[in-house]
N, C-alpha and C positions, 0 to 999 in steps of 0.2 A: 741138855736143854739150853737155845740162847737165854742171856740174860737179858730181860727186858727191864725198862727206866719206869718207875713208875711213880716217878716225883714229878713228873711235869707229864701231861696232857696234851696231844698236838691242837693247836688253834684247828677249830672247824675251817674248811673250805670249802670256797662257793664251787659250786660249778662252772662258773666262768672260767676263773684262777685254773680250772686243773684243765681246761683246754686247751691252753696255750704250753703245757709242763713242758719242762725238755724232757727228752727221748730217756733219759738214764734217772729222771726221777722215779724214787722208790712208790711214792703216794700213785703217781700218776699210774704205770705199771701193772700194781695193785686192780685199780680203779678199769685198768682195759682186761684183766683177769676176770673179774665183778661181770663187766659187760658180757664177754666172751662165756660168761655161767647163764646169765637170765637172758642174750638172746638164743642161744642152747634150748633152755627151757621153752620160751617164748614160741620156740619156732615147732616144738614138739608139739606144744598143746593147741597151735595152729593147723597143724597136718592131724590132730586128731579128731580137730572141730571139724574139719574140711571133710577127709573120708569117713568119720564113723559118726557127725550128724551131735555129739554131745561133745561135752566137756572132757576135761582131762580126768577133773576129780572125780565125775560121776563114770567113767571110763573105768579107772579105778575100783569105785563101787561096784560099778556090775560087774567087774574080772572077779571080785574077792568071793561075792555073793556066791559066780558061776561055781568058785575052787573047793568054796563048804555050802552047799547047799542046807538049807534050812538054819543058817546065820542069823542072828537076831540083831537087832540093832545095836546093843551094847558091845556083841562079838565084835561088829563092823568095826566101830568105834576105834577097839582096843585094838584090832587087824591094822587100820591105815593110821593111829596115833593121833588119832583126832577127837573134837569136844563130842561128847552124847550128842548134841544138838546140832551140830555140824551133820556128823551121820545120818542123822532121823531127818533132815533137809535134803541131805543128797537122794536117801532112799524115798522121800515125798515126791522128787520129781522125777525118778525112773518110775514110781508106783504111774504117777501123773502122766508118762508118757510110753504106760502102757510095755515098758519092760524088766518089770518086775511084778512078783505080786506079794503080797504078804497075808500069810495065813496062820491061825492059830490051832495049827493040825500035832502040836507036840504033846510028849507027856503033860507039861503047864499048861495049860488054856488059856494062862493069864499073858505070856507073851507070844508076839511074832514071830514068824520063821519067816525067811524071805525065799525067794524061788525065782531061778532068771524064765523069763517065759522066751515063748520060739522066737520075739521081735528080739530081744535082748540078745540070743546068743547067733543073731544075723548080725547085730550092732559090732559084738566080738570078732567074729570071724573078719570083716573088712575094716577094723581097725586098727591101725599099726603098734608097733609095742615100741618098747616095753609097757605093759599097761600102769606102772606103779609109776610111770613116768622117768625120764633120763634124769634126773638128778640123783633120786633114790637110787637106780640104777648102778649110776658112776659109785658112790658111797660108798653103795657095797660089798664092791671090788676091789676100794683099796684095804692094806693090810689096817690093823688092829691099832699101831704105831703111830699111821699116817693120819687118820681117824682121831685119835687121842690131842694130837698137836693140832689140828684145824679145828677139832673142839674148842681147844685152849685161846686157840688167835681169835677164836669169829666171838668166844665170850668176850675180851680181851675190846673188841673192836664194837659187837652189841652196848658194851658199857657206857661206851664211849658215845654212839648215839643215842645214847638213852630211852633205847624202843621199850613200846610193851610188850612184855614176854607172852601175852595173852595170845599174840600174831600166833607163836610156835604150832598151836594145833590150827591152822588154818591151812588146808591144803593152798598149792601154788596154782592149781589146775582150776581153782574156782572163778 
């Protein structure tokens, strides 16, 4: 494992400062890696908005629904890593547009099952994949190793901007 300095903090940089970086700055490098991830993303959940008519994240939702049919919103939830409330949003506006339905057909009465309807799995079929979206995708491909140590840096770098970890379950696709 390198050894990293953890006595000193790198000075915040503008965005200006890292425009002009030379070519062999480590920060600047970094920062066109960064780019090269979110327009990646960016450009994904654009060709899914384009041919399959929704979002990335509700793209998502209706793939998970389609895989376990009679899913309840908490399943969702725990399925794509996101808040209760996130899910029970995403699943409000497939109900709302009519490709999904939710019904209380299980042994419980007291919750949900969700069920992709025929508009939904025409949404699927001309939507391009992966439907859990290219980032996830990329992740899951690398080894167990490579995973652990990009864990370690992006903590390492979160800290450093001092986001809310709240973001963590908010899809990208939303």
């Amino acid at each position: 494992m390198a050894h990293r300095n953890t006595d000193k903090k790198p000075a915040p940089t503008s965005p200006a400062s890292t425009e002009g970086a030379a070519i062999g700055d480590p920060a600047a490098q970094v920062l066109r890696r960064f780019r090269l991830v979110f327009n990646a993303v960016k450009t994904h959940f654009q060709n899914v908005e384009k041919k399959a008519g929704i979002g990335g994240a509700q793209l998502w939702a209706l793939s998970t629904i389609s895989s376990s049919a009679g899913l309840g919103v908490n399943d969702l939830a725990r399925a794509m890593d996101v808040h209760q409330s996130t899910a029970s949003n995403l699943v409000k506006t497939l109900i709302e547009r009519e490709l999904v339905v939710a019904a209380k057909d299980g042994p419980d009465r007291r919750t949900v099952q969700l069920h992709v309807l025929p508009a939904g799995k025409r949404v699927l079929k001309r939507a391009p994949g992966p439907f859990t979206g290219v980032l996830p995708q990329a992740l899951a491909s690398l080894d167990a190793k490579t995973l652990k140590r990009l864990d370690e840096d992006l903590a390492e770098l979160i800290a450093v901007l001092g986001t809310d970890e709240r973001a963590a379950n908010i899809p990208l696709g939303q």
